[in-house]
C-alpha positions as a Markdown table, in Angstrom:
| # | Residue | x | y | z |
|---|---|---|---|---|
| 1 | Unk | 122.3 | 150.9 | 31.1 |
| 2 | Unk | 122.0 | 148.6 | 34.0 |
| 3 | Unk | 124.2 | 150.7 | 36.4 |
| 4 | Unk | 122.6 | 153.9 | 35.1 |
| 5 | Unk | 118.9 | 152.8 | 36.4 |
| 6 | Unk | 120.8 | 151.9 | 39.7 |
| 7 | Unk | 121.9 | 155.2 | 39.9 |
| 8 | Unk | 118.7 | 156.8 | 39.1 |
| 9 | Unk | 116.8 | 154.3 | 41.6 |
| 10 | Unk | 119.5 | 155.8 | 44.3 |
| 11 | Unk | 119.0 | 159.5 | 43.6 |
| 12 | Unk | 115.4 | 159.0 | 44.2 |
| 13 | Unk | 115.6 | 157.6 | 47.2 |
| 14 | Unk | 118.1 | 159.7 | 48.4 |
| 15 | Unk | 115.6 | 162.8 | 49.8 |
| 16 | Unk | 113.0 | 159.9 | 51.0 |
| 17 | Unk | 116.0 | 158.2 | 53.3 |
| 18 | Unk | 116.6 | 162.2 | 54.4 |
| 19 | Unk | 112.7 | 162.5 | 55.0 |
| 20 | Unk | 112.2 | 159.8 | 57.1 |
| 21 | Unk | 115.7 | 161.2 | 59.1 |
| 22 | Unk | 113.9 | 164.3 | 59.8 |
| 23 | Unk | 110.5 | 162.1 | 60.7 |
| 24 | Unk | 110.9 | 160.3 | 63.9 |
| 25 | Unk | 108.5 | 157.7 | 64.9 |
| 26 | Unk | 107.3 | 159.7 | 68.1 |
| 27 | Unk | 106.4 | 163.1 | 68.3 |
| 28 | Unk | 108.4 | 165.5 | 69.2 |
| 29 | Unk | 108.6 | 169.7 | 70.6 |
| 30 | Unk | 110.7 | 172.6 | 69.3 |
| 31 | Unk | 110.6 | 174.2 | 72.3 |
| 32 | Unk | 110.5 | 177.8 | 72.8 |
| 33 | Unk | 110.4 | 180.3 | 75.7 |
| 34 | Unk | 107.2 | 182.1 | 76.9 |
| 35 | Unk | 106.0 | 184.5 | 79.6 |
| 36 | Unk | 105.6 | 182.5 | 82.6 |
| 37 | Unk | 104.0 | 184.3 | 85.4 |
| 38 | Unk | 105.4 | 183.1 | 89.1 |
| 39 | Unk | 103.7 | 183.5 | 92.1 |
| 40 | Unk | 105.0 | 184.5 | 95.7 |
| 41 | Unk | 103.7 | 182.7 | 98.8 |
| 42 | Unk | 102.4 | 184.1 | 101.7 |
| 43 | Unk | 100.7 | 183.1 | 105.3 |
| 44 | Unk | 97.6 | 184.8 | 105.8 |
| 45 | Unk | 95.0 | 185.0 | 108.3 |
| 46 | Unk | 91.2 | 184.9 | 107.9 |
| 47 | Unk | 89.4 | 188.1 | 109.4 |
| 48 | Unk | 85.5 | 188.8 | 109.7 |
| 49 | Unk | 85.0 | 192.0 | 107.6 |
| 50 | Unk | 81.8 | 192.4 | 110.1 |
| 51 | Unk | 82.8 | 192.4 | 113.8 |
| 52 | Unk | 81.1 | 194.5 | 116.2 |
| 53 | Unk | 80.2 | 195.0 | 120.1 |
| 54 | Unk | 76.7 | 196.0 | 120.8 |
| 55 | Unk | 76.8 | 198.2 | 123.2 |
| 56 | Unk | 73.6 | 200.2 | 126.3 |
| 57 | Unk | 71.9 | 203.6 | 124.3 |
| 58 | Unk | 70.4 | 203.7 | 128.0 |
| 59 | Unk | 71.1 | 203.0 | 131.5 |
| 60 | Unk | 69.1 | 200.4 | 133.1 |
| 61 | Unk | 68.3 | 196.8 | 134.3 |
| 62 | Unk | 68.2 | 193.8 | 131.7 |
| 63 | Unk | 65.2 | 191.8 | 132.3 |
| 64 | Unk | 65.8 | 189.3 | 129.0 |
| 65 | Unk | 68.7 | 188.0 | 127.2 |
| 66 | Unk | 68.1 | 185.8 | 124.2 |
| 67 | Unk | 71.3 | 184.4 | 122.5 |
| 68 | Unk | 74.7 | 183.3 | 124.4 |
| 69 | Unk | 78.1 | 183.0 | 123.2 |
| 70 | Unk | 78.2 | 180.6 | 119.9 |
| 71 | Unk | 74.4 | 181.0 | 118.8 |
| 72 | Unk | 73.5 | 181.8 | 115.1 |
| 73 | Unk | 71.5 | 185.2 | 115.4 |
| 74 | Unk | 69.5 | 186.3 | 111.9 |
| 75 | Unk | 69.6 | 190.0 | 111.5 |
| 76 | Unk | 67.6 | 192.0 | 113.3 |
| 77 | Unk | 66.6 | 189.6 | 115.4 |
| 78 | Unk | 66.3 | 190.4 | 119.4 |
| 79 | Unk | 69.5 | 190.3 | 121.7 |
| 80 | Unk | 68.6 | 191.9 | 124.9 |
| 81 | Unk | 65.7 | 193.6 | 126.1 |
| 82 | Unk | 65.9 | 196.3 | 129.0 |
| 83 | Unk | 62.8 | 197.0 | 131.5 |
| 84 | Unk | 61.2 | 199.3 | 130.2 |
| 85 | Unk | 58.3 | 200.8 | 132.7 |
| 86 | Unk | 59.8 | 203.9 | 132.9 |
| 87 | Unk | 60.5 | 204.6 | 129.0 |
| 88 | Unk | 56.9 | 203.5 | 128.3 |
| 89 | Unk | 55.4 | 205.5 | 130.9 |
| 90 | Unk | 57.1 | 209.0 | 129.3 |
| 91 | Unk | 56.0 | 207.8 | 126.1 |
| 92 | Unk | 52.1 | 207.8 | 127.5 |
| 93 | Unk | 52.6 | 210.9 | 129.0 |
| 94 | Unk | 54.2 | 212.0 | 125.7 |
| 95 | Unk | 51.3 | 211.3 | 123.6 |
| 96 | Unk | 48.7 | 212.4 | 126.4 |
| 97 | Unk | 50.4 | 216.2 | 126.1 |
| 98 | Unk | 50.2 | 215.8 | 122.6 |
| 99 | Unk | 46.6 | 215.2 | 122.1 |
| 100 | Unk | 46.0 | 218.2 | 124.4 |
| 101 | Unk | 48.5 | 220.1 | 122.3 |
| 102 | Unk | 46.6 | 219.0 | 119.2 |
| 103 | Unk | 43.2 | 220.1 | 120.5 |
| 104 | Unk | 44.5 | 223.6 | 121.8 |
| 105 | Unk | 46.3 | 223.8 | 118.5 |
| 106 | Unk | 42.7 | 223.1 | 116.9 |
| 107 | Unk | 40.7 | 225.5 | 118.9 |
| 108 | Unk | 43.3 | 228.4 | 118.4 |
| 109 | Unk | 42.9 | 228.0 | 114.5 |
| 110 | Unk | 39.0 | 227.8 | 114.7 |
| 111 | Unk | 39.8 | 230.9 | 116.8 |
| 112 | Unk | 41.7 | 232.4 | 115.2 |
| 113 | Unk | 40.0 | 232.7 | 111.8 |
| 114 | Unk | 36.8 | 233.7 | 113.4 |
| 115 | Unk | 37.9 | 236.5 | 114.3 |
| 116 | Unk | 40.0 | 237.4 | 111.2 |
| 117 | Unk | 36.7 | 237.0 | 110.1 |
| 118 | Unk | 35.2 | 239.5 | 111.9 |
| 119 | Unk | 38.2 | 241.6 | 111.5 |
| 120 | Unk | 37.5 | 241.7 | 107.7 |
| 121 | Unk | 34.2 | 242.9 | 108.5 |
| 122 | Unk | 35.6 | 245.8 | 110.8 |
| 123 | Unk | 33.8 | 244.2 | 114.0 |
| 124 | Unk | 36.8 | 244.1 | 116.0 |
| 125 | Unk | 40.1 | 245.9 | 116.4 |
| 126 | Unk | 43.3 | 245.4 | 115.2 |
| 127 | Unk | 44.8 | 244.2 | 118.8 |
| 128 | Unk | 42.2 | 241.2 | 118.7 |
| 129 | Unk | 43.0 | 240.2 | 116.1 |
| 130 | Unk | 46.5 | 240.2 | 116.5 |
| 131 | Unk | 45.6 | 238.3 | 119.8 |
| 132 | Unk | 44.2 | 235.6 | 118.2 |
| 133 | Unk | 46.9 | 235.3 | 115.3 |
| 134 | Unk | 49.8 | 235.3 | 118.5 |
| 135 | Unk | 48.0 | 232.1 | 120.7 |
| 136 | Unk | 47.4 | 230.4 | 117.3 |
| 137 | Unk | 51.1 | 230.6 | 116.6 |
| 138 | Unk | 51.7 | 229.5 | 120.5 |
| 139 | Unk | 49.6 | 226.6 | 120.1 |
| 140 | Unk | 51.4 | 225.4 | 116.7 |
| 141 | Unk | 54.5 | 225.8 | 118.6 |
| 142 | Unk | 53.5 | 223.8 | 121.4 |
| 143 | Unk | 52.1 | 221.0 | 119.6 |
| 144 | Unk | 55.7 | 221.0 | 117.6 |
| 145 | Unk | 57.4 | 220.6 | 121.0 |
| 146 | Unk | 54.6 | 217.9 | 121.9 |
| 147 | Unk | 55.6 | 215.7 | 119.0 |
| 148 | Unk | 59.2 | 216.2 | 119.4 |
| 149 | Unk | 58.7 | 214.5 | 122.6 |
| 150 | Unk | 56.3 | 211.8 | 121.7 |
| 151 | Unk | 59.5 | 211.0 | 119.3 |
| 152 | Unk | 62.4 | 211.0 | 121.8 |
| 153 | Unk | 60.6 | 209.0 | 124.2 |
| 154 | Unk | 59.7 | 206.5 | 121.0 |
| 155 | Unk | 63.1 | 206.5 | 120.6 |
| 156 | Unk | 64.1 | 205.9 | 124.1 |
| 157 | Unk | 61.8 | 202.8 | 124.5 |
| 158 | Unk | 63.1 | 201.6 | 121.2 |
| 159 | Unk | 66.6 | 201.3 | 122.9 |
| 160 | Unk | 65.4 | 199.4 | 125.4 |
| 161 | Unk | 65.3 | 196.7 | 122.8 |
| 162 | Unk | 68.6 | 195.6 | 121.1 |
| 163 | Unk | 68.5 | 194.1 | 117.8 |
| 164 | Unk | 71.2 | 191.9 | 115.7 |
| 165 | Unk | 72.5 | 194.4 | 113.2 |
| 166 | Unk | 73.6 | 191.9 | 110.8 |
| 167 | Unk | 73.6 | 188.3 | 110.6 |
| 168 | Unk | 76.1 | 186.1 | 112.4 |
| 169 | Unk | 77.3 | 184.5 | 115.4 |
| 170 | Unk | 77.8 | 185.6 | 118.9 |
| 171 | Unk | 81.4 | 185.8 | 120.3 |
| 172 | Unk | 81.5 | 186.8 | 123.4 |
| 173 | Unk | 78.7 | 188.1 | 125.8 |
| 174 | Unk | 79.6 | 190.7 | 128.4 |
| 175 | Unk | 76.2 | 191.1 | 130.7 |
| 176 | Unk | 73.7 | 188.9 | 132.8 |
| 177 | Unk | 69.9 | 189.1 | 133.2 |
| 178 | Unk | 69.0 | 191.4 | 136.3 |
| 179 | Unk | 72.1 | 192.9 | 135.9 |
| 180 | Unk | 72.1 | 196.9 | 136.1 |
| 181 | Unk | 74.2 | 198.9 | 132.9 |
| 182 | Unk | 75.1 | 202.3 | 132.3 |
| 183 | Unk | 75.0 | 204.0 | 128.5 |
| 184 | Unk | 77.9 | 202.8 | 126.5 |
| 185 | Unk | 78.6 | 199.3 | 128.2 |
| 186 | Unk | 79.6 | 196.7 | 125.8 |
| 187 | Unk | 76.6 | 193.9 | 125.9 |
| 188 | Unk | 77.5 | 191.7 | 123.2 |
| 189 | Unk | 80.1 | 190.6 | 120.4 |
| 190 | Unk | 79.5 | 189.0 | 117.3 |
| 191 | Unk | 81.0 | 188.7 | 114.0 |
| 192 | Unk | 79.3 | 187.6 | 110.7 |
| 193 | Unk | 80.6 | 184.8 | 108.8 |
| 194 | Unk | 78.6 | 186.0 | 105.0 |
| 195 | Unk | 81.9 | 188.4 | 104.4 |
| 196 | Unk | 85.3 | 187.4 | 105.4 |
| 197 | Unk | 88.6 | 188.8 | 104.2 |
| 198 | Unk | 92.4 | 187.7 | 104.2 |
| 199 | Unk | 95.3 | 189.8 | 106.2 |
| 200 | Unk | 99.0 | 189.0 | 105.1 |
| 201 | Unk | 102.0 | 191.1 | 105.9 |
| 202 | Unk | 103.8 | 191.7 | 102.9 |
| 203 | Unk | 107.4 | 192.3 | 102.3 |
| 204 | Unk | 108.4 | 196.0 | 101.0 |
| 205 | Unk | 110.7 | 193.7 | 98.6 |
| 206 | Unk | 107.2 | 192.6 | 96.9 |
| 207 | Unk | 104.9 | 195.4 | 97.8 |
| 208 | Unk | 104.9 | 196.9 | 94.0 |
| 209 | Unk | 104.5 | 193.4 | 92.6 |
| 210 | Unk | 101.5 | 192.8 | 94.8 |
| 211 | Unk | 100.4 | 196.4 | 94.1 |
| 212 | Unk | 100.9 | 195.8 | 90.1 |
| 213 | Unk | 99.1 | 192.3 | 89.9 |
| 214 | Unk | 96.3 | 193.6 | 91.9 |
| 215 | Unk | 94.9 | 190.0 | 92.4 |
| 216 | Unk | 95.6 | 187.1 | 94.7 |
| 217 | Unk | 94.7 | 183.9 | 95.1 |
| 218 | Unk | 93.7 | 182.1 | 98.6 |
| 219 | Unk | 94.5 | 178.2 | 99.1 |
| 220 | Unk | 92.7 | 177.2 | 102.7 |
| 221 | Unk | 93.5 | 174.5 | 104.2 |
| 222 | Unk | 93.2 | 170.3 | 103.7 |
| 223 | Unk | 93.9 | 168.5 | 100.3 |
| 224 | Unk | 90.7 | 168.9 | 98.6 |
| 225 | Unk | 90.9 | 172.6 | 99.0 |
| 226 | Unk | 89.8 | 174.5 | 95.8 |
| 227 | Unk | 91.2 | 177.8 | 95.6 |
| 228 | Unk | 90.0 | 180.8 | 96.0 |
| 229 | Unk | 90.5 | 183.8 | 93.4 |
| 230 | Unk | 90.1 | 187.7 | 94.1 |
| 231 | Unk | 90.6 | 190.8 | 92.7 |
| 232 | Unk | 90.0 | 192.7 | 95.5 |
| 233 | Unk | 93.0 | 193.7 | 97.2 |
| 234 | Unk | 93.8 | 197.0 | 99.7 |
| 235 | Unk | 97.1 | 197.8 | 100.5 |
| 236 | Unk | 97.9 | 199.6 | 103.6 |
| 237 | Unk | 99.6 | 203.0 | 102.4 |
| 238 | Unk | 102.4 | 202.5 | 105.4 |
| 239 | Unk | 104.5 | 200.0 | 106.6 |
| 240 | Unk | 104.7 | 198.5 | 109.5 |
| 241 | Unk | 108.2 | 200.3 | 111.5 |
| 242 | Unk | 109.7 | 197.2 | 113.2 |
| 243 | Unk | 109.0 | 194.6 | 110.1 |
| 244 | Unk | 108.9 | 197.3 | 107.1 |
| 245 | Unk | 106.1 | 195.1 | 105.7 |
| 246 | Unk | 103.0 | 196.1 | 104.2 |
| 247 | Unk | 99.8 | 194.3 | 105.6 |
| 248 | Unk | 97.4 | 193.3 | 102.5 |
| 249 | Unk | 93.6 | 192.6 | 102.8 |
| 250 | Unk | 92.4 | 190.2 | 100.4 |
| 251 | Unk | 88.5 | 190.4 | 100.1 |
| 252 | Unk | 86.8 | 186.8 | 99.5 |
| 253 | Unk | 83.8 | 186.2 | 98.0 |
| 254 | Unk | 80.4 | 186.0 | 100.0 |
| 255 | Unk | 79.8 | 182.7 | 101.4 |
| 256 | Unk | 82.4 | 180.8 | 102.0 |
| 257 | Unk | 82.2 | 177.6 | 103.8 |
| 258 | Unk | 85.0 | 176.1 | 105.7 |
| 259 | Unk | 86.5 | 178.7 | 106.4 |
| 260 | Unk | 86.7 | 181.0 | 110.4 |
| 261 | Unk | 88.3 | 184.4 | 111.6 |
| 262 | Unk | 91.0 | 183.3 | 112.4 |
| 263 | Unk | 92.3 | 180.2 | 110.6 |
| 264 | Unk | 95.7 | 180.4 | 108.8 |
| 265 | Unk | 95.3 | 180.2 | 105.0 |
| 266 | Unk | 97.6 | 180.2 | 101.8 |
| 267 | Unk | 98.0 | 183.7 | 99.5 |
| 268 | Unk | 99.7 | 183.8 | 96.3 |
| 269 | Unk | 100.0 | 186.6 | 94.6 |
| 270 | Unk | 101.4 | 186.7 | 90.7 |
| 271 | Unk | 104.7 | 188.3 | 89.9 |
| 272 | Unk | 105.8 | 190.1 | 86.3 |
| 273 | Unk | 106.1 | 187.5 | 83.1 |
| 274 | Unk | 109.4 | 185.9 | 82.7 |
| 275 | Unk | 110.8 | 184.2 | 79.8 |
| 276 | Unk | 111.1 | 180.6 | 80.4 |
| 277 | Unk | 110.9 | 176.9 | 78.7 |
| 278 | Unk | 109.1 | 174.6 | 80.0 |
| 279 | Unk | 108.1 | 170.9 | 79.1 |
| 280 | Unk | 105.5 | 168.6 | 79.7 |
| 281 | Unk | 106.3 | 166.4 | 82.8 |
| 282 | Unk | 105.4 | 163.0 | 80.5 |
| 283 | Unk | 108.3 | 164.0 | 79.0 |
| 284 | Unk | 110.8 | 163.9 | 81.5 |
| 285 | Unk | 113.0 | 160.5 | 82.4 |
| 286 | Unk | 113.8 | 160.1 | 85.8 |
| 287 | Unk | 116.3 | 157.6 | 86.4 |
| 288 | Unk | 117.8 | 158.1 | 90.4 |
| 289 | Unk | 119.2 | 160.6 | 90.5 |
| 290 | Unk | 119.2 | 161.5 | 86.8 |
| 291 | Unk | 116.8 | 163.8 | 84.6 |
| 292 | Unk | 117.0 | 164.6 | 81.8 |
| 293 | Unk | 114.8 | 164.5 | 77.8 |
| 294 | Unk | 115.5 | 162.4 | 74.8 |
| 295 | Unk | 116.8 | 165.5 | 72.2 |
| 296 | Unk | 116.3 | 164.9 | 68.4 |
| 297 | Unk | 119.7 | 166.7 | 66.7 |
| 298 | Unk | 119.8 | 168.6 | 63.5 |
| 299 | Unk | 121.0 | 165.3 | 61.9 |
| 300 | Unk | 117.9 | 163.2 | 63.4 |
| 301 | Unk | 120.0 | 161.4 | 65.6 |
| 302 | Unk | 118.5 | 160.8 | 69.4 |
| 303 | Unk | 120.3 | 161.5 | 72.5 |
| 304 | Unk | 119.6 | 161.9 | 76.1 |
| 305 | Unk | 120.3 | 165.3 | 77.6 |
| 306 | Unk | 120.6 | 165.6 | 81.5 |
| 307 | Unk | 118.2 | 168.9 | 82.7 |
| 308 | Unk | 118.3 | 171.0 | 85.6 |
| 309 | Unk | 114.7 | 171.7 | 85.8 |
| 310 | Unk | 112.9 | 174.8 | 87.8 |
| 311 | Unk | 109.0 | 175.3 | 89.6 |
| 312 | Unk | 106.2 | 173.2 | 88.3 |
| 313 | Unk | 103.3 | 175.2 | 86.3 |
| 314 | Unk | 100.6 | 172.4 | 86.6 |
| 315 | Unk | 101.2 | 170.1 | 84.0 |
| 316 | Unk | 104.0 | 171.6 | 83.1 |
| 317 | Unk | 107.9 | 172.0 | 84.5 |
| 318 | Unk | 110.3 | 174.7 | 84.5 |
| 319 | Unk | 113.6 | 174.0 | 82.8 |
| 320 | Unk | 116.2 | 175.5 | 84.4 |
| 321 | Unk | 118.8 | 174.7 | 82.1 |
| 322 | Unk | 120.0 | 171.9 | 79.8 |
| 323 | Unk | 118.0 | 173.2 | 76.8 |
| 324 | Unk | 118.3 | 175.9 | 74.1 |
| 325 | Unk | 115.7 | 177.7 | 72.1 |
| 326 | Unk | 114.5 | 175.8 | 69.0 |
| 327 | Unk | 115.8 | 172.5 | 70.3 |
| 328 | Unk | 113.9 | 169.5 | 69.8 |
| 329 | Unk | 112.7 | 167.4 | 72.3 |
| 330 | Unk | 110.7 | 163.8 | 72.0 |
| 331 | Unk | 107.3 | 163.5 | 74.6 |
| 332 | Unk | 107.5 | 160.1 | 74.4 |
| 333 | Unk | 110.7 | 158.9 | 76.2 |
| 334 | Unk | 109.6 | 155.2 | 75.6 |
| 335 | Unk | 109.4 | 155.5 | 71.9 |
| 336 | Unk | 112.5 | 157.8 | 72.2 |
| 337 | Unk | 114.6 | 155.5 | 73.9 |
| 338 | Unk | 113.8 | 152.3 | 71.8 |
| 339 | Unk | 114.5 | 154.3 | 68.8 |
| 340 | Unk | 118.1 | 155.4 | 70.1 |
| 341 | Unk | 118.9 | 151.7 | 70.5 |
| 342 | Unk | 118.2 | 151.2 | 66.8 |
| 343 | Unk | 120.7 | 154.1 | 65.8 |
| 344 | Unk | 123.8 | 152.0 | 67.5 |
């Protein structure tokens, strides 16, 4: 009776000893792949989406120049401003023939209908009357041409003044006060820092990946560098016949600080998912030259595995190989290895 309870004190115990086998005291990760999406490097340079030259709408001398090279200009405000007797003495003479044209307009109509008038009454003959209707008609057309010339030479004074047409800062200027400029010479450059965008020359290699992904992300430059996400990509439709690469413009988001035309920046652009593995980093031992994960076998036993591991996903590594699907592996290697010394 004695040996029988033994046995049945044993058979219980059996599945609780094979329980606490399949139970380590650290936790552990049946690891599986998942779609991991890479990304591909690239040098990229920043560009000012607004850069323009100002350039003379008239010929003449520039009596005032307000901003030089490296001055913040707010739109619209005044860059250079031409003398400007001449324009504003064709715009008085402008507006003198139009008053003129406006009264002989006037005293054609009050004309005109008096004798349509007089006409209806049979007073006068048919010739008068068409008289008067033919110098009303001259005198509309007149004071038509009179305005159309009170506008040109509006116009014409107006471009004696040149305004900002956006925000930004002045790159380069190419005229002095006093000094005398014919229509179409350049005045001033600027370029506005509110919209910038990214140039990089892309590989055909890559050129459907970066097409596919459509986004990109920007990393400036410095340490503390937060980066900078965009979905708004245009590919050139050609590539370029000596490097066979694409160029790529990445559009940034309005206002970015830090960041000048021309400064070399970071683009990464995402590649198709991939399969991979990949472990936390806590859970990697390092020793030398050595790495490798603490592996719990199908019979609970503990034992180290060397790893060749791959690209690092944040908190996360690549593993290369060393490891197969549905393996499990223990994220606390202290715990792990202290427990493998009780197994010997």
């Amino acid at each position: 009776m004695r040996v029988l309870s033994c046995l049945l004190v044993l058979f219980l115990l059996a599945p609780l000893a094979g329980a606490a086998e399949q139970a380590p005291p650290f936790p552990v990760l049946q690891v599986q792949p998942e779609p991991v999406v890479w990304q591909r490097w690239f040098d990229g340079t920043v560009e000012a989406v607004n850069k323009s030259t100002v350039s003379a709408q008239i010929a003449g001398r520039i009596e005032e120049i307000n901003f030089d090279v490296d001055d913040e200009v707010p739109q619209g405000a005044i860059l250079i401003r031409f003398r400007a007797r001449e324009q504003q003495a064709e715009l008085d003479r402008a507006k003198a023939n139009l008053a003129e044209a406006e009264a002989r307009a006037r005293e054609a109509e009050n004309e005109f209908r008096r004798i349509r008038d007089v006409y209806k009454r049979k007073l006068v003959s048919k010739s008068d009357m068409d008289r008067a209707s033919a110098t009303w008609k001259a005198a509309q057309a007149r004071l038509k041409a009179a305005r159309s010339a009170v506008a040109r030479a509006e116009e014409k004074l107006e471009h004696t003044v040149v305004r900002a047409p956006y925000s930004g800062i002045v790159t380069e200027r190419h005229v002095e006060v006093g000094e005398s400029v014919t229509v179409g010479q350049p005045l001033m450059t600027g370029i506005s820092l509110e919209s910038l965008r990214v140039s990089v020359s892309v590989p055909q290699t890559y050129i459907h990946t970066v097409r596919a992904a459509g986004t990109a992300t920007v990393t400036p430059p410095g340490e503390d560098a937060a980066p900078i996400a965009s979905d708004k990509l245009t590919v050139f439709p050609f590539a370029d016949v000596h490097s066979h690469s694409f160029t790529v413009r990445v559009q940034l988001p309005p206002g970015q600080k830090g960041l000048y035309p021309g400064m070399l920046v970071k683009v990464a652009f995402p590649t198709e998912p991939k399969q991979r593995i990949l472990l936390p980093q806590g859970a990697v031992v390092r020793r030398s030259e050595l790495t490798a994960v603490y592996v719990l076998d199908a019979d609970g036993r503990v034992r180290l595995r060397q790893l060749r591991l791959g690209r690092h996903f944040g908190d996360r590594i690549e593993v290369a190989a060393g490891l197969q699907p549905g393996e499990r592996v223990a994220l606390d290697p202290i715990q792990a290895g202290i427990y493998l010394k009780t197994q010997r």
